[in-house]
Each structure stands twice: as C-alpha cells, then as structure tokens.
ZAFITOR-886883 format. One record per residue (C-alpha): x, y, z; residue in one letter. Coordinates in steps of 0.25 Angstrom, whole numbers, padded with zeros to 4 digits, always signed. Example, Ala and Ser with C-alpha at 12.3 -4.5 7.8 and 13.67 -1.06 7.14 Angstrom:
REM ZAFITOR-886883
+0049-0018+0031a;+0055-0004+0029s;
This chain:
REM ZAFITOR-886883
+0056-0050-0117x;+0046-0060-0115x;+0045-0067-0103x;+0043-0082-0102x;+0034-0083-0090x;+0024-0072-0087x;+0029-0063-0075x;+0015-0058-0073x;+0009-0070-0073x;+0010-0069-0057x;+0000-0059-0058x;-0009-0063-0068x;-0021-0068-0058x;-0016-0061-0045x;-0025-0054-0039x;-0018-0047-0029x;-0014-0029-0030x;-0001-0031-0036x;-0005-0042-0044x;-0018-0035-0049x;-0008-0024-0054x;-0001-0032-0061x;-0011-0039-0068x;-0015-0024-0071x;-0005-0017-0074x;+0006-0028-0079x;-0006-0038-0086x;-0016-0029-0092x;-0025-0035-0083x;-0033-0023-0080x;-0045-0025-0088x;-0047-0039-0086x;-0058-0045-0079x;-0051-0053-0069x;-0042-0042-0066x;-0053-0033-0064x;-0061-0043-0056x;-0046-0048-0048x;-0043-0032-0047x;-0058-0029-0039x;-0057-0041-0029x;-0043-0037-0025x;-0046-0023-0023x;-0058-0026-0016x;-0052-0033-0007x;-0040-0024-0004x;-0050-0015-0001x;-0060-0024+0009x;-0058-0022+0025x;-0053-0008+0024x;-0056-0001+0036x;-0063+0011+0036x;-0051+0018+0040x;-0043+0015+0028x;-0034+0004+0033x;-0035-0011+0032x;-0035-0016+0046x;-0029-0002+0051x;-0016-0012+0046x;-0006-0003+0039x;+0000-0013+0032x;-0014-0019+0027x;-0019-0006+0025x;-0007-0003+0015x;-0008-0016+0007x;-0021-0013+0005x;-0017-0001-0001x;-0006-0006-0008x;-0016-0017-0016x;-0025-0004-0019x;-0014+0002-0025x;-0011-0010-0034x;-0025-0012-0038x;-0034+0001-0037x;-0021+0011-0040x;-0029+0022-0034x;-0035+0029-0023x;-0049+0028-0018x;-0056+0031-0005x;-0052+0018+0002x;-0037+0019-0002x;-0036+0034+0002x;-0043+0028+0018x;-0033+0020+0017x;-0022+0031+0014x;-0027+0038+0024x;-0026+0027+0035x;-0013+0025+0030x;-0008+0040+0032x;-0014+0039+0046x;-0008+0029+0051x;+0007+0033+0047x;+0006+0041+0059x;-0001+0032+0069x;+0010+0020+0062x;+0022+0031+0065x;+0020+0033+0081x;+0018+0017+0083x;+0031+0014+0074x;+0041+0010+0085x;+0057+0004+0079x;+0057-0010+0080x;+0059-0024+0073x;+0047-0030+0075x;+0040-0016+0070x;+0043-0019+0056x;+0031-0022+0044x;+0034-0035+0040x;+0039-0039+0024x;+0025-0049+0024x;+0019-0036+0029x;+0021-0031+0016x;+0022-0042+0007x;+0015-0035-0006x;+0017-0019-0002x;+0031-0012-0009x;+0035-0007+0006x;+0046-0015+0016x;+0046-0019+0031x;+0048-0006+0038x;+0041-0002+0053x;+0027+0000+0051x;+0026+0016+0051x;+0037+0017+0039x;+0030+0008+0033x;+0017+0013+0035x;+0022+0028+0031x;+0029+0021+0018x;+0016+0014+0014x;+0007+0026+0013x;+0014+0036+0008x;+0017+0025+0000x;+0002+0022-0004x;-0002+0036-0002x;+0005+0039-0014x;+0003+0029-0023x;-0013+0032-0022x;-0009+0047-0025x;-0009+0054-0010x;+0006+0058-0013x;+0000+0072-0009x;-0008+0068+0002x;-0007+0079+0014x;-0005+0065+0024x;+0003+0059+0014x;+0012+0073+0014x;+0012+0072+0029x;+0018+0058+0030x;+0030+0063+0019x;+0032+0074+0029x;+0031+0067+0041x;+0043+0056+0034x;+0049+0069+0032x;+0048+0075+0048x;+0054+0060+0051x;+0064+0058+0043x;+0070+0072+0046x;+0069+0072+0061x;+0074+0058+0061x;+0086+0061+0050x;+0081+0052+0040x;+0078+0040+0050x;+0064+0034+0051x;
C-alpha cells in the first residue's frame, strides 16, 4: 500500500533521540553525512553537564531522560551510562525512605513528555525507570539490579501486593 504523504517525513531533519532513530532505523539514514554529523551533536550534548557522580543535576528525572536519548542514539553502554546506572540504583533507596502518599507527590505527565513511563510517586517511578534502563543497556544480571527485583519482591509480599 503506498502512502500518499510520507509518514516519516516528520522525522526527516529531526534532530532529536527518537527522531535520530528513526531517521536510522526507519530512513536508512545511518550512513549519511548529515545524520552522522546530526547524530554526534545530539549525543554530545546529551552527554555535556553530567556530573561526576552519574547524574544530571543529581535530578532523577533529567538523569533518566538523558539516558533514555542515550538509549535511542548510542544503543549501548559505555562508562558514562554505566555512572549513570549506578547513580541511578543508589538513589532507588535514598528516593524509597523520602516517598511519602500524597497528591501533590506525583511526577507530572510534562515531566515525562518524551519517556515511555506514567505519572506515578517519585520512588515507583524511579525504581520502574531503572530497572527499566538497567536492562535495556544489558545489566539484567546486575547484583544491584537483582537486589532491586528482590527488594519489589520483600515489598510486595509484606504488603500483600500493595505498593
């Protein structure tokens, strides 16, 4: 069936993750100059300001769109995801003793605008994301990542399936 308007056209000079993706993945775009040239700026600045301690602001929320971009543009780990991961992991459990039940404690939809996650408090939404992230860049088998699985686990069974 061929389609009277181009539905990729929407991606065709975007130079954002997902839109880098799909002019690579969808356009054949790959071994273009421009994409190459559009890939290396958008990468480079997804990766400028991160701190030394993994994070982006020490924001969990900026610290996981910055990964999720790499994940669209980069597709695998290197040292500066991995930091990333590991801030992430640690601050699952700094984000769990700080997460108190309320309506105003809820990450926003523009929060997320761009990342495959929903509003949720911040510390199921932390949790979510990394394990998330963690997998997708291949640390599925990661002791801290297997410790978070358990932990999920501990909760959920001592608070009969209620988080």
């Amino acid at each position: 069936m061929k389609h009277r308007n181009d539905p990729f056209q929407v991606f065709r000079y975007s130079k954002t993750p997902a839109g880098l993706y799909a002019r690579q993945k969808w356009l054949g775009e790959a071994e273009r100059s421009q994409w190459k040239i559009d890939y290396q700026e958008t990468v480079s600045d997804l990766l400028a300001a991160q701190s030394a301690d993994g994070s982006w602001r020490q924001e969990t929320i900026a610290t996981i769109k910055h990964l999720f971009g790499l994940h669209l543009t980069v597709q695998s780990s290197n040292a500066q995801i991995e930091t990333a991961l590991a801030w992430l992991l640690k601050s699952i459990e700094i984000q769990a003793e700080n997460d108190h039940v309320s309506a105003e404690n809820v990450v926003r939809d523009d929060d997320l605008r761009g990342l495959p996650f929903v509003p949720s408090r911040p510390a199921i939404l932390l949790t979510g994301a990394t394990l998330f992230l963690a997998t997708i860049f291949g640390r599925q088998n990661d002791p801290d990542v297997l410790a978070v699985y358990q932990f999920l686990g501990a909760e959920g069974a001592k608070n009969k399936g209620l988080m």
